[in-house]
N, C-alpha and C positions, 0 to 999 in steps of 0.2 A: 504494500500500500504506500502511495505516496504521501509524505508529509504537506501539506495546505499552509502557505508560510501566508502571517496574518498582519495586520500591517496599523492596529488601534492606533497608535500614535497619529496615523498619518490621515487615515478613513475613518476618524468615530463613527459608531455606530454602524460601521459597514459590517458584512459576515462576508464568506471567502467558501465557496466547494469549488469540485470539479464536474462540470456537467458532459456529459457523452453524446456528442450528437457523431454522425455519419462516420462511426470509427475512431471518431478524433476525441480527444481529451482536454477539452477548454475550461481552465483556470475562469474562474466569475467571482466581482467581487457583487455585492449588493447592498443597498440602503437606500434610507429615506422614506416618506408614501406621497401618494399621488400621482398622477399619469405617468407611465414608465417611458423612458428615458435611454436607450441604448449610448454609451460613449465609446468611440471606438480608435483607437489611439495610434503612431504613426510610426516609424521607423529613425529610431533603434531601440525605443522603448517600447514599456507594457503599462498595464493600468494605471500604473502610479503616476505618469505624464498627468493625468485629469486631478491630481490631491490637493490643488490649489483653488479650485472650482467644483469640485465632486459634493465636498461638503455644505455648501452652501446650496445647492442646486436642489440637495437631497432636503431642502426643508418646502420644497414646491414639488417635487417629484421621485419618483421610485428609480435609484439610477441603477445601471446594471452597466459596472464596467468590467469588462473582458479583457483576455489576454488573447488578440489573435493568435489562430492556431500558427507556430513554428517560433510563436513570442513567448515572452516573460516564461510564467511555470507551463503553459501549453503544450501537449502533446508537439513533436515537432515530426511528421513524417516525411518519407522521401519524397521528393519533387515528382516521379513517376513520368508518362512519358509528356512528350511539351511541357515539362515543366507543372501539368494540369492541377497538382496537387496544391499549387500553391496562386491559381487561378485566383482573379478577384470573385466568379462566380463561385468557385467552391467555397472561397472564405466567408463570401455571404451568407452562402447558404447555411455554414456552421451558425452563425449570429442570429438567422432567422430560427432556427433549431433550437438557440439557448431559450430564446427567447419565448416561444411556443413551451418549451420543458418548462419554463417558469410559470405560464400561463398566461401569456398576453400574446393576442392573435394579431393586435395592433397598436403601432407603438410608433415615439418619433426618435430619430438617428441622428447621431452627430460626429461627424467620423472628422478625425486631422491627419492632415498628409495619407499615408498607407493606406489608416482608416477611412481617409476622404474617398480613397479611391474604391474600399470594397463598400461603403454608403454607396456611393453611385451604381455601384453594379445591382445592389442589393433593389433601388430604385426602382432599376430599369426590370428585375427579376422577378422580383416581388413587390411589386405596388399595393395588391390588397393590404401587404403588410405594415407597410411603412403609410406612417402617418402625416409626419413633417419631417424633413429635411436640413440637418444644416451641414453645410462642405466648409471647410477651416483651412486655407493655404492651397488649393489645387485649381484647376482650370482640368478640363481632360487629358487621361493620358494620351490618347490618337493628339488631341489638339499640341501639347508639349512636345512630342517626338516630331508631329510635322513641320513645326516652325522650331526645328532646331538650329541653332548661332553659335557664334564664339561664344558670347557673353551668359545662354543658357547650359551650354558646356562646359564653362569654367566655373558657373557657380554650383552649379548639381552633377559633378563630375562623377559622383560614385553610378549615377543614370547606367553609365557608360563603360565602369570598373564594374561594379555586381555582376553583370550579366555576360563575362564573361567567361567561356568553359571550365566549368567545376575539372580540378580545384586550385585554379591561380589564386582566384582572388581571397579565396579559401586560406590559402597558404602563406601570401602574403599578411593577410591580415592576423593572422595567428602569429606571427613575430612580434608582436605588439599590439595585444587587441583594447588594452585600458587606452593607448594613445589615440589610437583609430576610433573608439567608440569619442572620446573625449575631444576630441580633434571636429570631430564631425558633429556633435552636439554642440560644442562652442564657437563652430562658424556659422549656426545659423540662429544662436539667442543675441537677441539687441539690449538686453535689459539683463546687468551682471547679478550675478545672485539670486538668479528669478527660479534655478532648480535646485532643491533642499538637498543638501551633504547627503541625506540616509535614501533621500529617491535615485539620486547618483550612483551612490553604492549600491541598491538592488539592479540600477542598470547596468553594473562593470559584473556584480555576479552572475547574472542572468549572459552577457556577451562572451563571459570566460567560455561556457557550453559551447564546443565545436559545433554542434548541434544545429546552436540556433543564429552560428553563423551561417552554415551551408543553409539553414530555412531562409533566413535574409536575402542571400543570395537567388534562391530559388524563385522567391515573391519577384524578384526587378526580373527575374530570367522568364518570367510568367510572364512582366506587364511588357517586356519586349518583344513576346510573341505570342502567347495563345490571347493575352488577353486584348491585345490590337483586335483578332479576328473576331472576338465577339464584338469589340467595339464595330468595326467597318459591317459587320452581320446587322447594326441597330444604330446604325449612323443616322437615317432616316426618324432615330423615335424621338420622342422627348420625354423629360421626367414629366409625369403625370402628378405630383405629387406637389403641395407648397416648397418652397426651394430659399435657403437663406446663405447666400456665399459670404463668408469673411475671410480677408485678409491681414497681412501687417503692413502697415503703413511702409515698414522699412524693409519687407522681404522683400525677396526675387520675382514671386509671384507678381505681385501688384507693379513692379517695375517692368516687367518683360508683360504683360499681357493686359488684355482689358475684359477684369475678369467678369464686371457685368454683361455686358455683350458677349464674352464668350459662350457662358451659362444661357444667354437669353436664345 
């Protein structure tokens, strides 16, 4: 049996299992009451990204934030063939699973970065399910890949390094993965001190896991290929669902793109 590492300090009132949906073994934290609330978090962390807003959120709403699957304590399985295993549709579909296991047939999503992206899939896959929508730093992945530049290049280089054949970047990154994890979360916070010492430290133990580096990997080797085809499969759709994009004033996103018209 695996140990359920619990995190009071950080989540009052939050509780912590692992729920089994499609094989997989997804880490869930929960709290709060009131309309449920999916948070779904972004690359290189796990649930703990949302402990600065989780608790307050939880005094309006019932949150249920996860560990995508290949993240934090999550089951991390092989990539399998195109990478499929680590699809934004499979990973959705784990989320809609927790979510149904806990008992809400309909709920609203707010997915950052990674997350943003398996929210949108989820959208477009599952609308009965999803209620409201919010995307936090993304524009779509088809749309980022097709207007790629210098400038989107150099600032989201890993884009570019993940995806490629297991296991350079594997291997590379295991010579130094506190630096690499640490290197890569301090070139995209604009506001020093804004991630707590003890949520850092569960992000350097959780990165140590070979594991859930080759999973990391796998997710960017995903959105550079299986998950373009569903995208270009549903190019034509739109989110049927209320839809609220944010940005940071001072990321790459909002600098490179115009992310209300992109979304619209």
């Amino acid at each position: 049996m695996i140990a359920i590492r619990k995190f009071p300090d950080l989540l009052p009132g939050f509780s912590w299992r692992d729920i089994e949906v499609n094989g997989v073994r997804i880490r869930t934290a929960t709290g709060g009451n009131g309309p449920p609330l999916l948070m779904l978090h972004g690359h290189p962390q796990m649930h703990l990204t949302w402990h600065r807003v989780a608790p307050a959120l939880a005094k309006r709403f019932t949150i249920v934030a996860p560990d995508l699957r290949g993240y934090g304590d999550s089951a991390k399985p092989e990539g399998g063939m195109d990478h499929a295993n680590y699809s934004k549709r499979a990973m959705a579909d784990d989320q809609v699973g927790v979510m149904h296991q806990l008992g809400f047939e309909r709920f609203m999503v707010v997915g950052h970065d990674r997350g943003g992206r398996v929210a949108h899939r989820m959208a477009l896959d599952a609308p009965q399910s999803v209620e409201k929508l919010v995307l936090v730093d993304i524009v779509p992945t088809a749309t980022m890949y097709a207007r790629t530049n210098m400038e989107f290049a150099r600032r989201y280089f890993w884009w570019f390094f993940l995806i490629q054949p297991a296991p350079l970047p594997e291997r590379l990154i295991s010579g130094d993965p506190d630096f690499f994890l640490e290197s890569h979360i301090a070139g995209q916070i604009k506001i020093p001190g804004s991630v707590d010492p003890r949520v850092m430290a569960e992000y350097r133990r959780c990165y140590a896991d070979p594991a859930m580096r080759h999973a990391a990997c796998e997710d960017y080797r995903a959105a550079a290929g299986i998950d373009l085809v569903h995208d270009a499969t549903d190019a034509d759709r739109r989110i049927e669902v209320p839809l609220l994009a944010l940005w940071g004033a001072r990321g790459t996103v909002g600098a490179l793109y115009d992310v209300v018209e992109t979304w619209r």
